[in-house]
C-alpha positions as CSV (number, residue, x, y, z in Angstrom):
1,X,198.2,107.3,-6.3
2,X,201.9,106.8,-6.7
3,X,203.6,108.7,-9.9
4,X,207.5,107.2,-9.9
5,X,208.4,109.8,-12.9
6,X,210.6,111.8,-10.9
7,X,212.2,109.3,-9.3
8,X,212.4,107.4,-12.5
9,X,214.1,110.5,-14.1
10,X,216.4,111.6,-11.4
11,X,217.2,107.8,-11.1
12,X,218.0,106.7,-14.8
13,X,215.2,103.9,-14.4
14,X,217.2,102.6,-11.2
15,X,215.4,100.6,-9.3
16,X,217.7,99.9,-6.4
17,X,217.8,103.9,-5.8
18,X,214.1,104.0,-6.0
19,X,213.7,101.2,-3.9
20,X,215.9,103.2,-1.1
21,X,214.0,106.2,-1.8
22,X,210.5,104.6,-0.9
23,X,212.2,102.6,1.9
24,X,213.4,106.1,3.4
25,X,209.9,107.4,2.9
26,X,208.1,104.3,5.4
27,X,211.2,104.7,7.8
28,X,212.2,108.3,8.4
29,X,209.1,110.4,6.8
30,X,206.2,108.3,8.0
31,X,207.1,108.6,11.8
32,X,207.4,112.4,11.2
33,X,204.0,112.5,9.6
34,X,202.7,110.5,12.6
35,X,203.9,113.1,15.0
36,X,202.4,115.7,13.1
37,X,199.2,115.3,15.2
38,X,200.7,115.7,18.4
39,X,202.5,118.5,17.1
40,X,199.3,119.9,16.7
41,X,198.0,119.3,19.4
42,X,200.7,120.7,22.0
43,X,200.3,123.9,20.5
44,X,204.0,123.9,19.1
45,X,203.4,125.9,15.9
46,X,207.9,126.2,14.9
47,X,208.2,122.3,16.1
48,X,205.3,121.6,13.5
49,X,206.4,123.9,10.8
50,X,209.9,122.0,11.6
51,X,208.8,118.4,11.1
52,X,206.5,119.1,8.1
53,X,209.1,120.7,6.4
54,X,211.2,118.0,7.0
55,X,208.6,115.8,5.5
56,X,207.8,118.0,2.4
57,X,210.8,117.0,-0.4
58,X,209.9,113.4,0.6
59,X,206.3,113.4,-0.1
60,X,206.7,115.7,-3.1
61,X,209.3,113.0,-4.3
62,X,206.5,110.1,-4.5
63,X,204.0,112.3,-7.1
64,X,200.5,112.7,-5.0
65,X,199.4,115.9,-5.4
66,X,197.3,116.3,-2.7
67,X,199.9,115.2,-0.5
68,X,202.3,117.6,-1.1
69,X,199.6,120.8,-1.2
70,X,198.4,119.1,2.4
71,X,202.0,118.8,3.7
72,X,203.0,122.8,2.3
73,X,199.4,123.8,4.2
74,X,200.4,122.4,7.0
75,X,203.8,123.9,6.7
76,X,202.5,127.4,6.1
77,X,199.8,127.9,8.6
78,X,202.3,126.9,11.4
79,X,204.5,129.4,10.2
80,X,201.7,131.7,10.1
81,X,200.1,130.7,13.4
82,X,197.0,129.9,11.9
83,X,193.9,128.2,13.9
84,X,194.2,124.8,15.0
85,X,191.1,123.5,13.4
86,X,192.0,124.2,9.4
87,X,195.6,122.3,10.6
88,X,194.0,119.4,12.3
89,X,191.8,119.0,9.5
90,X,195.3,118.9,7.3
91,X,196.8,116.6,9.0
92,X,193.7,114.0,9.6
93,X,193.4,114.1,6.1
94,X,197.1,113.9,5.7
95,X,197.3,110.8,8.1
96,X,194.9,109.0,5.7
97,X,196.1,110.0,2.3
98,X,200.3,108.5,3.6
99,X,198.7,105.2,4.9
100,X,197.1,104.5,1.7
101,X,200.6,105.7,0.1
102,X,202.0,103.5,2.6
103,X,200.9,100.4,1.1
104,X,201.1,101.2,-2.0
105,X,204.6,101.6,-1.4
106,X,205.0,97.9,0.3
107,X,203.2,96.6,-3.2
108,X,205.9,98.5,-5.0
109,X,208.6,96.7,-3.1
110,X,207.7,93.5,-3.6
């Protein structure tokens, strides 16, 4: 689910940076991909487009393709002001795919 090899790469094999990396990931990006769905929701398409920007280089970072095409969807049809339903559907999905690389992360740590 995880794929390190660009961290690995940009890293030399360090594990302490990688380690900060995936700790970054659980404390800043997951609470931004948590708010995501009330983003949604309010109808704030700029605020959304905002956050899952933010979220983007993160999430590319950790090697789950579907996560980063989910994220840049999500990015792209707030931008374009695109119905709520394909969005929602993006981030529910989104939402399940980051808990699983959630804990994957936390076995990672250990």
């Amino acid at each position: 689910m995880i794929d390190l090899t660009y961290l690995k790469q940009v890293s030399g094999g360090d594990t302490v940076f990688i380690n900060d990396i995936l700790g970054m990931f659980i404390n800043q990006t997951m609470p931004d991909i948590r708010a995501l769905k009330s983003l949604a929701a309010s109808g704030d398409k700029t605020q959304l487009a905002s956050a899952a920007h933010r979220c983007k280089s993160a999430i590319s970072m950790l090697g789950n393709t579907r996560a980063t095409e989910l994220i840049t969807s999500i990015e792209h049809e707030a931008k374009l002001n695109e119905e709520k339903n394909s969005i929602s559907e993006h981030i529910a999905e989104l939402e399940v795919l980051t808990i699983a690389l959630e804990q994957e992360i936390h076995k990672l740590m250990k």
